[in-house]
One Martini backbone bead per residue (centre of mass of N, CA, C, O) as a GRO file, in nm:
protein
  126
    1UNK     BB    1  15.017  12.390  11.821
    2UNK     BB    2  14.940  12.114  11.916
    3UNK     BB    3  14.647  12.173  11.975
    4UNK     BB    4  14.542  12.264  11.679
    5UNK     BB    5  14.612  12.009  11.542
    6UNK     BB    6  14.434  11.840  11.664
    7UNK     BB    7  14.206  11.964  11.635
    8UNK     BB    8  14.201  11.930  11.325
    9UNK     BB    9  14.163  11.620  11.338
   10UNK     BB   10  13.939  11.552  11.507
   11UNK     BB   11  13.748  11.705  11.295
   12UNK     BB   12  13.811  11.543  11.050
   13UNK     BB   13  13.733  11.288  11.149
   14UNK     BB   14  13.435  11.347  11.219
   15UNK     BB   15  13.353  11.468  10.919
   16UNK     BB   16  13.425  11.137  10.761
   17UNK     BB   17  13.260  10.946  10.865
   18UNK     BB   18  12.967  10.971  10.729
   19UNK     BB   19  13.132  10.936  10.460
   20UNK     BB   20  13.223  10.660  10.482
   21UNK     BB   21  12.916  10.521  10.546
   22UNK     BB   22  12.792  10.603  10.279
   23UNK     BB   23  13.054  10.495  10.086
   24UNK     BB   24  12.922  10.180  10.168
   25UNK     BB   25  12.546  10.167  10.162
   26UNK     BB   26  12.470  10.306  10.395
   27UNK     BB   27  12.171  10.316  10.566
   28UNK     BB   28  12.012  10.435  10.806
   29UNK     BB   29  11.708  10.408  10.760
   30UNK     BB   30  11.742  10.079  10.646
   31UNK     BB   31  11.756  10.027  10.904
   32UNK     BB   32  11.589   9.742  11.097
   33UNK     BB   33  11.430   9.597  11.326
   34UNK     BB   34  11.364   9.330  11.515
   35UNK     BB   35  11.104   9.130  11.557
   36UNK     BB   36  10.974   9.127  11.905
   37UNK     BB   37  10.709   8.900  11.854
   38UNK     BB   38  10.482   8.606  11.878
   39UNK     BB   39  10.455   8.592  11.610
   40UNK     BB   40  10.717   8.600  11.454
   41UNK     BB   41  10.827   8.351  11.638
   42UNK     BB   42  10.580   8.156  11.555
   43UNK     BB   43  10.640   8.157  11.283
   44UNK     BB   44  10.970   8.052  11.245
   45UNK     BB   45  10.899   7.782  11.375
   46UNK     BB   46  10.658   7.714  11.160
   47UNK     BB   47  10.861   7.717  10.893
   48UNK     BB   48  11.081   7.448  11.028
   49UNK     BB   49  10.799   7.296  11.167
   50UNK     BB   50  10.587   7.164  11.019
   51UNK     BB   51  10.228   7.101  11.080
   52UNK     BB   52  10.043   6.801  11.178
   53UNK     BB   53   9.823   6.591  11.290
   54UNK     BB   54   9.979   6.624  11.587
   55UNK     BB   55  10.141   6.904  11.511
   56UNK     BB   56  10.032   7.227  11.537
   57UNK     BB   57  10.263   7.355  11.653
   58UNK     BB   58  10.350   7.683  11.780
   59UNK     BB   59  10.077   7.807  11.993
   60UNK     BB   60  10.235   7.934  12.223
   61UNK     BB   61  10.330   8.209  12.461
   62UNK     BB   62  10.436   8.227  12.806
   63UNK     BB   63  10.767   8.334  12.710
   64UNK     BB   64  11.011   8.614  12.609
   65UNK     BB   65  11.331   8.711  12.460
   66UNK     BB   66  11.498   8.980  12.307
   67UNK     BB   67  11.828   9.002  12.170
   68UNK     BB   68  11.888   9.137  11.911
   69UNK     BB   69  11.904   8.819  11.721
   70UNK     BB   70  11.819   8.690  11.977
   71UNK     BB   71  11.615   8.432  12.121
   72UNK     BB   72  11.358   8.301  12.393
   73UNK     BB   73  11.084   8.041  12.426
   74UNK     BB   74  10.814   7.980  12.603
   75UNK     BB   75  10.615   7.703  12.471
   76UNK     BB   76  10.366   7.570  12.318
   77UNK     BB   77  10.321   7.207  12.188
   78UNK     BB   78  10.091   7.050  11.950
   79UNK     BB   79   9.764   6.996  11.914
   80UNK     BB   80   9.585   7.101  12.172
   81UNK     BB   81   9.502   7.248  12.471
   82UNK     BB   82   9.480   6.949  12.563
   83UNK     BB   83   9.776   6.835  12.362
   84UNK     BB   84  10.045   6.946  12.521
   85UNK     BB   85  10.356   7.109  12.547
   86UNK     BB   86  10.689   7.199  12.682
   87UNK     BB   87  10.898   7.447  12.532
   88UNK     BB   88  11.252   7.557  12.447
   89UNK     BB   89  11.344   7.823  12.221
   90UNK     BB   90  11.611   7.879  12.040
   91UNK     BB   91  11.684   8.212  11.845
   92UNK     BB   92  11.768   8.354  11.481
   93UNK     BB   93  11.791   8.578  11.325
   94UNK     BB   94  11.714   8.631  10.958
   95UNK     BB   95  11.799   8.856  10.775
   96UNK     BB   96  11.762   8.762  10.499
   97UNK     BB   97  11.479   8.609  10.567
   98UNK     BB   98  11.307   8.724  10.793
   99UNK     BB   99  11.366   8.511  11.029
  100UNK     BB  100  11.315   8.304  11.304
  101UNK     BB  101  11.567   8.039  11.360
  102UNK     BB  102  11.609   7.749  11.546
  103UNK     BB  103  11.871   7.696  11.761
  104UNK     BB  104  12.139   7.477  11.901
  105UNK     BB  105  12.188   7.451  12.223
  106UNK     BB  106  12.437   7.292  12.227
  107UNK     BB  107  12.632   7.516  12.058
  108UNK     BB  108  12.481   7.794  12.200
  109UNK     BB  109  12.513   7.716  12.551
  110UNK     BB  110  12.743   7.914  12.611
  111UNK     BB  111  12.936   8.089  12.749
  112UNK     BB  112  12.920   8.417  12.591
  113UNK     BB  113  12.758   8.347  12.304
  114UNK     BB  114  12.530   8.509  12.448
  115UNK     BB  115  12.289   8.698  12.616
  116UNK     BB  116  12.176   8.639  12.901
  117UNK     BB  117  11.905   8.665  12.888
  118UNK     BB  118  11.889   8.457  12.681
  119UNK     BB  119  12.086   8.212  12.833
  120UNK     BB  120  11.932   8.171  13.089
  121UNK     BB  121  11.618   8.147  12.889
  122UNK     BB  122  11.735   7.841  12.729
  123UNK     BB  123  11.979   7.699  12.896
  124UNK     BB  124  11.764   7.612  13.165
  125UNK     BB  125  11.540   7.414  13.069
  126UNK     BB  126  11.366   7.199  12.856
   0.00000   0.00000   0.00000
């Protein structure tokens, strides 16, 4: 008997899940993932940096990787392939406004608090 009793609720459990899902509001076809190509990173830093007479912003990648929100570039950044730097940005995926926007390493180079593979290559370099 206690095994039917059981077997009822976990089965009742299972089919109520995606009821409680969907009456959240949550729609599963609408969760996008996060972009993460050299274009879409190199947008995020070149609209919170915007590239001047002198710095024509981030425009070469490198290096990078994406885990879930957060990302790491190694990239190029200066006047011109003739007379750049070479930059690591630690990078945070802002879901609100789509746009990848770059996070203080300071802050957030913590052991535990990045993805290992972000933590690696963003606060070890440059």
């Amino acid at each position: 008997m206690k095994f039917v009793r059981l077997a009822f609720v976990a089965a009742l459990i299972v089919a109520l899940i995606p009821i409680a899902i969907l009456s959240k509001g949550v729609a599963l076809e609408s969760i996008s993932p996060v972009p993460c190509t050299p274009s879409a990173l190199i947008a995020g830093f070149n609209a919170t940096s915007p590239p001047s007479s002198t710095n024509t912003g981030l425009f070469g990648i490198v290096k990078y990787d994406c885990v879930d929100n957060w990302a790491f570039i190694w990239g190029n950044a200066g006047e011109d392939m003739t007379n750049y730097f070479g930059i690591t940005v630690l990078s945070h995926f802002d879901t609100a406004r789509q746009l990848w926007l770059p996070a203080n390493r300071a802050t957030y180079c913590k052991a535990n608090l990045l993805p290992r593979a972000i933590y690696l290559g963003a606060c070890f370099s440059n």
